[in-house]
N, CA, C and O atoms as a DFTB+ gen file, in Angstrom:
712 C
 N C O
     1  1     -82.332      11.768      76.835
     2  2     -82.428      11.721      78.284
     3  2     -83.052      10.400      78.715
     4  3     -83.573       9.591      77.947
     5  1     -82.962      10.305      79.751
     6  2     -83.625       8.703      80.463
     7  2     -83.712       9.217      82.091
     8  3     -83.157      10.033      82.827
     9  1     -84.984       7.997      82.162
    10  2     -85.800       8.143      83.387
    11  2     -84.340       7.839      84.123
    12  3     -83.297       7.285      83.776
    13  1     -84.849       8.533      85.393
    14  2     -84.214       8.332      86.741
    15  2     -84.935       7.660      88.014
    16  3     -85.772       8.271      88.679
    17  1     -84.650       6.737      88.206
    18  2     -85.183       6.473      89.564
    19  2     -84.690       6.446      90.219
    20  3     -85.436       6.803      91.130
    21  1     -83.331       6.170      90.813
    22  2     -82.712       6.790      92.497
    23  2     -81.555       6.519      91.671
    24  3     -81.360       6.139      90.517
    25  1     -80.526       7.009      93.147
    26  2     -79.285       6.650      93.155
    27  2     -78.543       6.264      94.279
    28  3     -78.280       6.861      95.323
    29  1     -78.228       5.035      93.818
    30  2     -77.421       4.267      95.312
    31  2     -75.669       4.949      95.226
    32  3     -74.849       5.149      94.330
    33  1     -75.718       5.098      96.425
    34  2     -74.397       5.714      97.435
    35  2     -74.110       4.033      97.618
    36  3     -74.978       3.160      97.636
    37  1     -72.130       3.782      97.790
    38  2     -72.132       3.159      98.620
    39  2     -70.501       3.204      98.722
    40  3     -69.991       3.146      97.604
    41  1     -69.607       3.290      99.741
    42  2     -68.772       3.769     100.007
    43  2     -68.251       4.361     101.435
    44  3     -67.442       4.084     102.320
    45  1     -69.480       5.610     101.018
    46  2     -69.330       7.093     101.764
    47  2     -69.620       6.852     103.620
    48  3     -70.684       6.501     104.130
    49  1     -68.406       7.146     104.292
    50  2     -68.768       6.851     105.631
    51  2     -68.774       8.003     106.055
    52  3     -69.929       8.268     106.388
    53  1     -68.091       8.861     106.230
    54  2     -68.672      10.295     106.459
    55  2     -69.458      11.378     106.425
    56  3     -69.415      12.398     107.113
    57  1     -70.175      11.062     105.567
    58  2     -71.332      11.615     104.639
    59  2     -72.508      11.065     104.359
    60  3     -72.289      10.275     103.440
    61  1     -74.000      11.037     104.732
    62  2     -74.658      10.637     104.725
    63  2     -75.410      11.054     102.967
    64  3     -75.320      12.002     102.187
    65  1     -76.021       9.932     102.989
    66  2     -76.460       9.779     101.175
    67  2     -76.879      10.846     100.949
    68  3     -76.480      11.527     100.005
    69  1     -78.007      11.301     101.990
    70  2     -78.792      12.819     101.725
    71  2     -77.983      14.175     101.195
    72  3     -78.271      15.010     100.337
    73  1     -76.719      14.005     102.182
    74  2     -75.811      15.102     101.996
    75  2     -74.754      15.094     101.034
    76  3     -73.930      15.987     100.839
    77  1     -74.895      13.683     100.290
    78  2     -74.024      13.896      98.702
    79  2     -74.975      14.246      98.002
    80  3     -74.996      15.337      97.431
    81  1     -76.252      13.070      97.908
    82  2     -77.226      13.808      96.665
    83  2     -77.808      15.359      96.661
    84  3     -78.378      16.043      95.811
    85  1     -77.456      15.540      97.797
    86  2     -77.866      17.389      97.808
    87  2     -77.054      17.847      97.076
    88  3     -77.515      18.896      96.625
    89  1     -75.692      17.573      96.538
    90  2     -74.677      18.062      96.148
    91  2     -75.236      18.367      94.372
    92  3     -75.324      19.304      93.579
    93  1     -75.433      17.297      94.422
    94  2     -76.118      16.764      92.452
    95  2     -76.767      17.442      92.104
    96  3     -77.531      17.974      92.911
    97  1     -76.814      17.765      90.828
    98  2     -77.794      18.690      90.408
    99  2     -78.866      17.718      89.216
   100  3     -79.481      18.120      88.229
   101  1     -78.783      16.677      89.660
   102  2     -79.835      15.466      89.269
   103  2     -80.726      15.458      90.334
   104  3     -80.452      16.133      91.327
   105  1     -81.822      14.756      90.287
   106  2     -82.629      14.670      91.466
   107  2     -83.278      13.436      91.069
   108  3     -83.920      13.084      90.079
   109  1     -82.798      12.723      92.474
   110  2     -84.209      11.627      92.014
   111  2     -85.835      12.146      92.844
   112  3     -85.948      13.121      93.588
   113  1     -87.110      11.045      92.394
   114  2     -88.410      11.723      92.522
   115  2     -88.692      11.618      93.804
   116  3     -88.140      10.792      94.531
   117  1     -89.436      12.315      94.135
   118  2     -89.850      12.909      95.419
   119  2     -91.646      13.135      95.323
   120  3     -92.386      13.241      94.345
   121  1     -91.886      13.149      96.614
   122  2     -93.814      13.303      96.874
   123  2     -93.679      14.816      97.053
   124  3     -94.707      15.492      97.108
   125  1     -92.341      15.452      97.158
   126  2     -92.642      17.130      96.697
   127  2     -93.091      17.258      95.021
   128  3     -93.869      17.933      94.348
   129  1     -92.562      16.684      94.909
   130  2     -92.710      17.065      92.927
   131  2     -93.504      15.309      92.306
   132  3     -92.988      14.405      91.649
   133  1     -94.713      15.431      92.810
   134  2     -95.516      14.221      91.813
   135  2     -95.338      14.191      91.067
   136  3     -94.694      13.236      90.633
   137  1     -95.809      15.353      90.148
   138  2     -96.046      15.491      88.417
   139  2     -94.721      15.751      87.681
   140  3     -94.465      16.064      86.518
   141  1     -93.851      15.474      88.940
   142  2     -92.058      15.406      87.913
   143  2     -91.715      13.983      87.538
   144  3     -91.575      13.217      88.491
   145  1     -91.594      13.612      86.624
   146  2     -90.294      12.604      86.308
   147  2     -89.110      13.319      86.069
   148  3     -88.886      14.211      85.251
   149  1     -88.105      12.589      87.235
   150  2     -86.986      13.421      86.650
   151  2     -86.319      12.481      85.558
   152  3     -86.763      11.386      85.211
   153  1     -85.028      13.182      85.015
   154  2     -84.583      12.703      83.730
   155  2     -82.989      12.833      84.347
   156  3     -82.855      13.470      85.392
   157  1     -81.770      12.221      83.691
   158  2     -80.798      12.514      83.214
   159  2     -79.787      12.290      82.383
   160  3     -79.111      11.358      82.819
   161  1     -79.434      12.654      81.533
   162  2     -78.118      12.243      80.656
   163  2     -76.889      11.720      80.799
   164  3     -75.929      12.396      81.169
   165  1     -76.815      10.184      80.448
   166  2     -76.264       9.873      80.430
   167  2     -74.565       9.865      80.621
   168  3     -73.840       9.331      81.460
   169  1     -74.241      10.871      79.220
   170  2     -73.234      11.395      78.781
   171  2     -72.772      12.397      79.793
   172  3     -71.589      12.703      79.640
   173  1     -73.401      13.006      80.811
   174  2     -73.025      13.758      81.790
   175  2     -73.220      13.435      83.427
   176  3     -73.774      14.204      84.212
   177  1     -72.729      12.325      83.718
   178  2     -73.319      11.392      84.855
   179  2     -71.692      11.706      85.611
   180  3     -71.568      12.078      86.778
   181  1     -70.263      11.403      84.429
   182  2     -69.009      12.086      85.233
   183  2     -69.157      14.003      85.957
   184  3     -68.537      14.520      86.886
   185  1     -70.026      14.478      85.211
   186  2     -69.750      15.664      85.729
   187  2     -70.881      15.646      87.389
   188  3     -70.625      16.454      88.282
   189  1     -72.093      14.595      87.541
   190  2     -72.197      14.527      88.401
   191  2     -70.880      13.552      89.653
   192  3     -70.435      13.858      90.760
   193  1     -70.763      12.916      89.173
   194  2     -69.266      12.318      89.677
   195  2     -68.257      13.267      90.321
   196  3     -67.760      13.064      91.428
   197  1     -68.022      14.206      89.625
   198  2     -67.408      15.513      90.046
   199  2     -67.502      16.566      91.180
   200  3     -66.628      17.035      91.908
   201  1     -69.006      16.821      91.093
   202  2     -69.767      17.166      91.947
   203  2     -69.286      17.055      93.373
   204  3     -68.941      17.821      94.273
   205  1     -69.487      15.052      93.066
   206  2     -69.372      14.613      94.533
   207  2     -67.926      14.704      95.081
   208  3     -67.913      15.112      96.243
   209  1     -66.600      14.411      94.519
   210  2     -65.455      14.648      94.506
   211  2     -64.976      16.336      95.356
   212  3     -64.411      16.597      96.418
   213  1     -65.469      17.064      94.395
   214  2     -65.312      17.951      94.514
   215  2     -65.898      18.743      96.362
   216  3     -65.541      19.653      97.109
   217  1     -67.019      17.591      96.315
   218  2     -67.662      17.852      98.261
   219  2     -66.685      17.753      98.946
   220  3     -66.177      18.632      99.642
   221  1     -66.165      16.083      98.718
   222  2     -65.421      15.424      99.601
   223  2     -63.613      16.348      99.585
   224  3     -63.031      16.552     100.650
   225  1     -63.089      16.716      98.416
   226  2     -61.565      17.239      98.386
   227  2     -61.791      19.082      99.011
   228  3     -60.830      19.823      99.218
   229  1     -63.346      19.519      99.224
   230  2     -62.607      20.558      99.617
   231  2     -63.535      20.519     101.820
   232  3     -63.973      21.441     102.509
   233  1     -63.411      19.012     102.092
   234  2     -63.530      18.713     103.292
   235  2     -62.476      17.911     103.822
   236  3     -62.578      17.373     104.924
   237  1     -61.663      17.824     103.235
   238  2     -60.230      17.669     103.662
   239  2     -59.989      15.860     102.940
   240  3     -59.091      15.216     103.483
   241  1     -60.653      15.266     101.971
   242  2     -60.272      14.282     101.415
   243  2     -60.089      14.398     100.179
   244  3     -61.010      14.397      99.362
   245  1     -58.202      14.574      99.738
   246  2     -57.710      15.035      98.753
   247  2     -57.860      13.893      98.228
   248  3     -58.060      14.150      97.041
   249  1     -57.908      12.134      98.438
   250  2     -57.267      11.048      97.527
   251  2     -58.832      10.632      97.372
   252  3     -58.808       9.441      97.062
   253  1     -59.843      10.962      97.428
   254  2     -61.201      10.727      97.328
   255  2     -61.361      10.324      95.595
   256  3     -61.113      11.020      94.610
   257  1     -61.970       8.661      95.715
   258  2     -61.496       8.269      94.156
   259  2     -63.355       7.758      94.146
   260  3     -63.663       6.867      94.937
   261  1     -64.225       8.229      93.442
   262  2     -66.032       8.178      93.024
   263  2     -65.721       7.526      91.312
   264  3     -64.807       7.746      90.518
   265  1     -66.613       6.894      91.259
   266  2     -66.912       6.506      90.079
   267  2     -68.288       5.933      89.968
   268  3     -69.036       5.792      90.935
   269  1     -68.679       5.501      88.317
   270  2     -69.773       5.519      88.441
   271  2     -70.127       3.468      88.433
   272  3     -71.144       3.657      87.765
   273  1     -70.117       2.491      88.544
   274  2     -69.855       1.161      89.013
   275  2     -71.057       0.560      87.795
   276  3     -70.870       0.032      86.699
   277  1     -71.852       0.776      88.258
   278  2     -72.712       0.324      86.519
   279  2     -74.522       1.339      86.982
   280  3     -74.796       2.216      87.801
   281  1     -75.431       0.485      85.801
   282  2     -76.896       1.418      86.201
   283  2     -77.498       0.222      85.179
   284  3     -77.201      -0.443      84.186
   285  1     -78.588       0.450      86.186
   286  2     -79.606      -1.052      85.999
   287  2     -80.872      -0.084      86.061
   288  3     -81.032       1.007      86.608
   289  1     -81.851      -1.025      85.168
   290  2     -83.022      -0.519      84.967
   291  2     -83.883      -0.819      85.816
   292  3     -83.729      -2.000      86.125
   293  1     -84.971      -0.211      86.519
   294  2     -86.338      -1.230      87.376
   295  2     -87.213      -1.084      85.892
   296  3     -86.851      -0.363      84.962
   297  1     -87.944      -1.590      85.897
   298  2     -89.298      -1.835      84.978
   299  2     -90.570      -0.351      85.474
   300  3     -91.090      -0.202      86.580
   301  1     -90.701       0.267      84.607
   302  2     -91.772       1.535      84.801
   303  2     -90.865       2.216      85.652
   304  3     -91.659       2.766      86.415
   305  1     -89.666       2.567      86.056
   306  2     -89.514       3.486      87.170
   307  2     -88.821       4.682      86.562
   308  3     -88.957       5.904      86.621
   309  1     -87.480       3.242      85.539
   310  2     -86.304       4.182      85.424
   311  2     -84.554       3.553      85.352
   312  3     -84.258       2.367      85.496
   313  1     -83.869       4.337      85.175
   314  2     -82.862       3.959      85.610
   315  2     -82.041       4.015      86.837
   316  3     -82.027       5.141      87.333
   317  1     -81.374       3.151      87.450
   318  2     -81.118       2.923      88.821
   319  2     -79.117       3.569      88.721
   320  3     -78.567       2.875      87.866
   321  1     -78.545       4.152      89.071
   322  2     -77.052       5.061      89.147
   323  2     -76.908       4.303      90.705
   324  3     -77.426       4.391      91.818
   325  1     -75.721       3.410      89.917
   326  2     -74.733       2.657      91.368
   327  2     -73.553       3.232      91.289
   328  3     -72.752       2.709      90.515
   329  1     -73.132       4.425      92.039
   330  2     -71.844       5.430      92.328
   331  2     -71.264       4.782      93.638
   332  3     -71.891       4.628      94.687
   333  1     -69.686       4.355      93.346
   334  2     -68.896       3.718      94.427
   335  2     -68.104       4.955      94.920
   336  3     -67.687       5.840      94.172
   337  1     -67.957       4.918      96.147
   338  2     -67.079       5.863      97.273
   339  2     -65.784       5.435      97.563
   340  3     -65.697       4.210      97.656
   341  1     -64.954       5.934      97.700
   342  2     -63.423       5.587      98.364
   343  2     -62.770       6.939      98.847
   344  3     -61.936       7.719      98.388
   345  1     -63.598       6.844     100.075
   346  2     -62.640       8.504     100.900
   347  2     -61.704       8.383     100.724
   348  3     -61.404       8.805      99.608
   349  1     -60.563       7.805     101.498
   350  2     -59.259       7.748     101.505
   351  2     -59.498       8.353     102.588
   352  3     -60.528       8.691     103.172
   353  1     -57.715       8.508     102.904
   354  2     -57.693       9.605     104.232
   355  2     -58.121      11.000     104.924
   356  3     -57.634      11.739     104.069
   357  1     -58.375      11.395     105.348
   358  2     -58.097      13.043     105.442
   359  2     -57.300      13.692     106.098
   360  3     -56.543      13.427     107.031
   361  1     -57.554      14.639     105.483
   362  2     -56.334      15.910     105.828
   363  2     -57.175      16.969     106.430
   364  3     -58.166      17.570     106.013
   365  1     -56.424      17.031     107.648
   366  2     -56.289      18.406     108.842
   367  2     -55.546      19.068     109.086
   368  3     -54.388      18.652     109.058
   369  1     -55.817      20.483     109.464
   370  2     -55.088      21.640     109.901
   371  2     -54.580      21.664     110.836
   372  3     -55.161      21.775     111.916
   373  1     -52.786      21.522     110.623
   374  2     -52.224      21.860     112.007
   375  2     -52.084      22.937     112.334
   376  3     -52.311      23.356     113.469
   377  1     -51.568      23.770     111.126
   378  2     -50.905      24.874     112.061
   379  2     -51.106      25.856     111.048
   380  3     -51.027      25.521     109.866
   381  1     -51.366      27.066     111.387
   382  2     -52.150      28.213     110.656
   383  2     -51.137      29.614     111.204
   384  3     -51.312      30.216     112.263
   385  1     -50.160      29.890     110.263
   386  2     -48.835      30.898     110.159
   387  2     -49.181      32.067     109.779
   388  3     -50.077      31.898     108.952
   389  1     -48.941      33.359     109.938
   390  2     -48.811      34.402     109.107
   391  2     -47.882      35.148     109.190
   392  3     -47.510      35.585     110.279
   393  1     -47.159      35.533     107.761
   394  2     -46.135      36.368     106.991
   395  2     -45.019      37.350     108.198
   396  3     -43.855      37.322     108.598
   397  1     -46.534      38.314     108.438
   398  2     -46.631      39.540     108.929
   399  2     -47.976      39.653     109.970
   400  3     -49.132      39.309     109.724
   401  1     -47.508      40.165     111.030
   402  2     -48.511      40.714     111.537
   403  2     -48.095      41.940     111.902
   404  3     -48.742      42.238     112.906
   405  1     -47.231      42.951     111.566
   406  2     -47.019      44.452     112.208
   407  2     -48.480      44.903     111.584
   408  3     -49.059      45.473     112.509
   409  1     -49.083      44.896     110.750
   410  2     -50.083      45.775     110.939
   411  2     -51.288      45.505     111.392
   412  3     -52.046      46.466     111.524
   413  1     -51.837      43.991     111.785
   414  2     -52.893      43.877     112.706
   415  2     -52.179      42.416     112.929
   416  3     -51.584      41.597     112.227
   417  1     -52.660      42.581     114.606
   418  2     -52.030      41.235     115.116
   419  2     -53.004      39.976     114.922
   420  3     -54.221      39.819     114.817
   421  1     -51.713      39.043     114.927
   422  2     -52.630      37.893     114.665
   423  2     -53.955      37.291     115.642
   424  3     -54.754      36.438     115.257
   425  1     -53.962      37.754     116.575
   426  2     -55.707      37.353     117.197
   427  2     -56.428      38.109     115.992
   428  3     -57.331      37.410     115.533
   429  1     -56.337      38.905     115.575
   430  2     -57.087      40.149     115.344
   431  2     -57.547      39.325     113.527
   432  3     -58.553      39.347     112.818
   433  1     -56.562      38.872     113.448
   434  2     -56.595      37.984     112.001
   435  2     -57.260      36.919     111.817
   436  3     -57.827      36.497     110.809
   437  1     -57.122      36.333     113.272
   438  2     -58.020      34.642     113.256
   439  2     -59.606      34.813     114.043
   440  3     -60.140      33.832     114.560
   441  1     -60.112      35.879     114.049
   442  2     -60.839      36.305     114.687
   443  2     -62.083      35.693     113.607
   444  3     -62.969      34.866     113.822
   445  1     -61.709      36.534     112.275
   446  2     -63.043      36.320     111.240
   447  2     -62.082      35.304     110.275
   448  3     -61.611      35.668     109.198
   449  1     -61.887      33.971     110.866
   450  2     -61.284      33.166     109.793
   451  2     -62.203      31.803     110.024
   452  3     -62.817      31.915     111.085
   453  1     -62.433      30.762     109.464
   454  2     -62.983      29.800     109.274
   455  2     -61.829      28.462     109.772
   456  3     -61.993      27.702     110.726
   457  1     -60.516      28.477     108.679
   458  2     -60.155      27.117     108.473
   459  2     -58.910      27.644     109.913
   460  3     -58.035      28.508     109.990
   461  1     -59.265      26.945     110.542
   462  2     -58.112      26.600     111.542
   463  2     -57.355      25.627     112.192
   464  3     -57.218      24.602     111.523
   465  1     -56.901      25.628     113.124
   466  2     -55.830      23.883     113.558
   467  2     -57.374      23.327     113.412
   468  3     -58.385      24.029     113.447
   469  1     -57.329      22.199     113.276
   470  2     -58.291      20.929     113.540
   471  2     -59.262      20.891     112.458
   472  3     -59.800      19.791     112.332
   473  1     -59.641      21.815     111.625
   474  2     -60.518      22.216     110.596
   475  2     -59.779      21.162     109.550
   476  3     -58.589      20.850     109.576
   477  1     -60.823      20.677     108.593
   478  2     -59.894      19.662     107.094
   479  2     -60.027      20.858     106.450
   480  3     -60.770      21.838     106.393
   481  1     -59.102      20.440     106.023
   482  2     -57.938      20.973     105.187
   483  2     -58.507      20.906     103.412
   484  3     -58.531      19.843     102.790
   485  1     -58.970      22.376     102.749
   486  2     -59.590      21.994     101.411
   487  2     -58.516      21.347     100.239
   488  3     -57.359      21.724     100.425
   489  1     -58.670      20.601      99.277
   490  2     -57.609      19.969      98.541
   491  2     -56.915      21.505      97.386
   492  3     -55.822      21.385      96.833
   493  1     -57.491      22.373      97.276
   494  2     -56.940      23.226      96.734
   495  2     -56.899      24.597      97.118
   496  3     -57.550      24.743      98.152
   497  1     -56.293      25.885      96.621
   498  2     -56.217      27.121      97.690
   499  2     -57.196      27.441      97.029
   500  3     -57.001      28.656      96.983
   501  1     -58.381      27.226      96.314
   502  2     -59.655      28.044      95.963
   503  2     -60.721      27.913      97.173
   504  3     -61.543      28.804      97.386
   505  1     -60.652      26.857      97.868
   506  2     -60.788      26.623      99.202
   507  2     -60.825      27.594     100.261
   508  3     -61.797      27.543     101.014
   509  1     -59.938      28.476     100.460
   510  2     -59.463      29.025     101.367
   511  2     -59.652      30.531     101.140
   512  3     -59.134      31.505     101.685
   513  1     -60.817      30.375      99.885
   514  2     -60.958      32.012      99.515
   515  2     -61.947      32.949     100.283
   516  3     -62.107      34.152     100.079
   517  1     -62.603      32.131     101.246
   518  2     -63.427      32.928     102.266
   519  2     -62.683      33.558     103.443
   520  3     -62.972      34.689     103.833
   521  1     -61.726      32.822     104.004
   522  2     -60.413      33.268     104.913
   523  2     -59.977      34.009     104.148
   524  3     -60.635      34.908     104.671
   525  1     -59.406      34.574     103.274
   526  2     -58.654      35.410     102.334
   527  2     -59.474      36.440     101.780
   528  3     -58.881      37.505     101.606
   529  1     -60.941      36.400     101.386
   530  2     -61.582      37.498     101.671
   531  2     -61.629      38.242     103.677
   532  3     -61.586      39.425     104.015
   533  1     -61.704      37.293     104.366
   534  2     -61.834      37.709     105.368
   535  2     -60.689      38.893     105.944
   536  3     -60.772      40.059     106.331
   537  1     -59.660      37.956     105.776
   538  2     -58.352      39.003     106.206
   539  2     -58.196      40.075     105.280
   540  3     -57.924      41.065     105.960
   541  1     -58.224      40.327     104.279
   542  2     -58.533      41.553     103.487
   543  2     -59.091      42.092     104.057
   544  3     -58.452      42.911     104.718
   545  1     -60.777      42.092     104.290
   546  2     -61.958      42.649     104.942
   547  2     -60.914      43.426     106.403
   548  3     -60.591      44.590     106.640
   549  1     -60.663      42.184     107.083
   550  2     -60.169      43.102     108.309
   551  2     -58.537      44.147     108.411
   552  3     -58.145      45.043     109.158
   553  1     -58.114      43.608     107.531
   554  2     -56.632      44.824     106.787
   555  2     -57.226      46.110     105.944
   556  3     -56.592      47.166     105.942
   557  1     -58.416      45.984     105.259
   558  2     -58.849      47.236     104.641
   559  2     -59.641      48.308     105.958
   560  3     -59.917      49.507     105.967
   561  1     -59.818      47.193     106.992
   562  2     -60.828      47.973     108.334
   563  2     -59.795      48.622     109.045
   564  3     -60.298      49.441     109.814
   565  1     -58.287      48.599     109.129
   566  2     -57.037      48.968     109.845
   567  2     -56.428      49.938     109.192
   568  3     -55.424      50.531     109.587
   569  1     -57.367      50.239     107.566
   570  2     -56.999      51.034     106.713
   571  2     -55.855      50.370     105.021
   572  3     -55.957      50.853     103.893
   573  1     -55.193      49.567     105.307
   574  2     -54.522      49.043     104.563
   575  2     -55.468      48.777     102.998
   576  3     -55.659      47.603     102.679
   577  1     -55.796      49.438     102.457
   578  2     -56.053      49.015     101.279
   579  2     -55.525      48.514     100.421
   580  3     -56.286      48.241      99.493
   581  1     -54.679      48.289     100.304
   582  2     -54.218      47.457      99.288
   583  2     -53.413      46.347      99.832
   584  3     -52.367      45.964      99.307
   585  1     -53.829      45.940     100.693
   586  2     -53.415      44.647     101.335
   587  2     -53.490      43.531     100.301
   588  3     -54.276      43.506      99.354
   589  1     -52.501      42.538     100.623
   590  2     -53.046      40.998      99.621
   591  2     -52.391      39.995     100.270
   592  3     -51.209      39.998     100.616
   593  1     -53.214      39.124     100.424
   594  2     -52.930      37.913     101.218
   595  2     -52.757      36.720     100.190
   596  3     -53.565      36.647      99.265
   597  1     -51.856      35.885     100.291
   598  2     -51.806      35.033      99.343
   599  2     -51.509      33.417     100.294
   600  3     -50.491      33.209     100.955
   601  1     -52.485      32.587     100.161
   602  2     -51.968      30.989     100.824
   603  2     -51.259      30.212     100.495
   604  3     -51.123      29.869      99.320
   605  1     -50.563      29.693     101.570
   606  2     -49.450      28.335     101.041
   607  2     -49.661      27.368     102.097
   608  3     -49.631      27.474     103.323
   609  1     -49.999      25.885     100.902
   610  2     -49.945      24.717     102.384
   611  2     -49.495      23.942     101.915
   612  3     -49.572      23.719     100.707
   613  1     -48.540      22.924     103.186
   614  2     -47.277      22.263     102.973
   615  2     -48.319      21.121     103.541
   616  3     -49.059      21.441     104.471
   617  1     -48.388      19.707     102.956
   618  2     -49.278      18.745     103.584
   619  2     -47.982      17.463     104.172
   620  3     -46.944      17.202     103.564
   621  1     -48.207      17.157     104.814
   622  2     -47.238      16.288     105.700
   623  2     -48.034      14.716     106.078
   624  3     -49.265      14.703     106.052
   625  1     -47.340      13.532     106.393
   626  2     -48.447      12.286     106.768
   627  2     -48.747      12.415     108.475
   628  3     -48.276      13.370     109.093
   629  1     -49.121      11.940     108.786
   630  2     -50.045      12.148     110.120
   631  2     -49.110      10.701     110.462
   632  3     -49.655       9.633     110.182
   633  1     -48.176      10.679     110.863
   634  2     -47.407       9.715     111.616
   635  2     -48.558       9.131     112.866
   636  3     -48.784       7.922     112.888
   637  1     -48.958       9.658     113.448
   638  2     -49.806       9.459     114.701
   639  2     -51.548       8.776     114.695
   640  3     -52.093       7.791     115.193
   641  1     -51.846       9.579     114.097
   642  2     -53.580       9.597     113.719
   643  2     -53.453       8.783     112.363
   644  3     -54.107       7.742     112.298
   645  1     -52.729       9.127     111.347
   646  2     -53.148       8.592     110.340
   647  2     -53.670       9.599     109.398
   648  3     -53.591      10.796     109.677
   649  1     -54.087       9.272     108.530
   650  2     -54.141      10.390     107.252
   651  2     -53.230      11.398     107.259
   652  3     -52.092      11.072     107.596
   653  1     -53.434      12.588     106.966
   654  2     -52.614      13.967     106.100
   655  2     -52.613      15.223     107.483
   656  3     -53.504      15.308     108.329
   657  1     -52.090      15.593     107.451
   658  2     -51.612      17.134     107.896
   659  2     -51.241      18.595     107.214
   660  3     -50.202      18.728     106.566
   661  1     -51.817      19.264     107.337
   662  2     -51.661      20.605     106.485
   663  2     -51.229      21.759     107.346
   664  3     -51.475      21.922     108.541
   665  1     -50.591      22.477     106.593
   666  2     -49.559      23.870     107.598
   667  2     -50.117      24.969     106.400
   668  3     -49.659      24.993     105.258
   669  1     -51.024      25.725     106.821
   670  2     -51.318      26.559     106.005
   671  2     -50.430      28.062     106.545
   672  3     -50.516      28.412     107.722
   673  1     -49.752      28.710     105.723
   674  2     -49.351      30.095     105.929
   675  2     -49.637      31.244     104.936
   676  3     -49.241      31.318     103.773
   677  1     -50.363      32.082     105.583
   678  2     -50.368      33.252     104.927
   679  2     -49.660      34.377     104.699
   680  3     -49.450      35.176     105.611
   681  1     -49.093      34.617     103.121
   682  2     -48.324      35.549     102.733
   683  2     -49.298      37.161     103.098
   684  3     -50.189      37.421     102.289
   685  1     -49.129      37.940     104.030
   686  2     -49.376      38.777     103.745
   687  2     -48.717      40.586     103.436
   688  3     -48.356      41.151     104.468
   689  1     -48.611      41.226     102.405
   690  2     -48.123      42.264     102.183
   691  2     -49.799      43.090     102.369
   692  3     -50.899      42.944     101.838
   693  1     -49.118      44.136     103.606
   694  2     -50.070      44.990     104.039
   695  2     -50.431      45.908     103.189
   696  3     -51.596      46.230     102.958
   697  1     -48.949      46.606     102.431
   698  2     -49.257      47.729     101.672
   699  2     -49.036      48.410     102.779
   700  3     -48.935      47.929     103.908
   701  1     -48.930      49.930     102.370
   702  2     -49.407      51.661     102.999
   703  2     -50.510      51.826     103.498
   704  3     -51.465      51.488     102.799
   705  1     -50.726      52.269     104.564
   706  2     -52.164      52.858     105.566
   707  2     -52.504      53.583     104.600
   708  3     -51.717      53.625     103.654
   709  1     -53.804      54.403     104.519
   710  2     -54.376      54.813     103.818
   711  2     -55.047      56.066     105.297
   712  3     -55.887      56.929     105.042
């Protein structure tokens, strides 16, 4: 392991430094924790890399390219982590479809949903698993138990604005009332 002494952000315009390194599960030192030196390994500095990636693609920046640029020592402190940013574009929600609505209408669906028009768009459907618990939640409340909702999004270029566009639609099979 090896000392840590900070880590420079530089890139990130959307995101303030505080709110990537919250992401890390490194820490640099703090006047909360005196009697800490923190430490980290080397060999696992991409999986903090990941971390940050992983913030940015499920806030709607799928081409989000982090790396780690080099790491310089201070004298007594530590080692210094210079991580470069490249958002790229993002991607937003245009348009939010569903399958079926004979058994609860669609207000009734977007009621307890999160990602909607204007919302970014997460880079993968693991993203979208709180909306998809949600509509379950409210198809099992209409009785439908065995409801299953399944997502599909078609991403398109933003002719206008610039960056990405996403059309999310939900497959849903209600199943039998219960």
């Amino acid at each position: 392991t090896h000392r840590l002494s900070r880590i420079d952000l530089s890139g990130n315009k959307t995101f303030s430094d505080d709110d990537l390194k919250s992401v890390l599960s490194i820490q640099e030192p703090s006047w909360t924790r005196p009697l800490s030196a923190p430490t980290y390994r080397p060999h696992l500095v991409d999986i903090q890399i990941n971390l940050i990636k992983n913030y940015y693609r499920n806030r709607g920046f799928h081409q989000i390219v982090a790396h780690l640029d080099s790491s310089s020592t201070e004298a007594g402190k530590g080692d210094v982590l210079h991580i470069s940013i490249e958002e790229g574009l993002r991607t937003i929600i245009r348009q939010v479809a569903f399958s079926d609505t004979t058994a609860v209408s669609e207000a009734e669906l977007r009621e307890g949903m999160y990602l909607l028009e204007g919302r970014p768009a997460p880079a993968d459907l693991n993203g979208f698993g709180a909306d998809i618990y949600a509509l379950r939640d409210i198809l099992r409340n209409a009785t439908f138990l065995e409801a299953r909702v399944i997502p599909s999004v078609t991403i398109v270029r933003d002719t206008i604005g610039g960056g990405f566009l996403a059309d999310v639609e939900y497959q849903i099979d209600s199943g039998p009332p219960f």
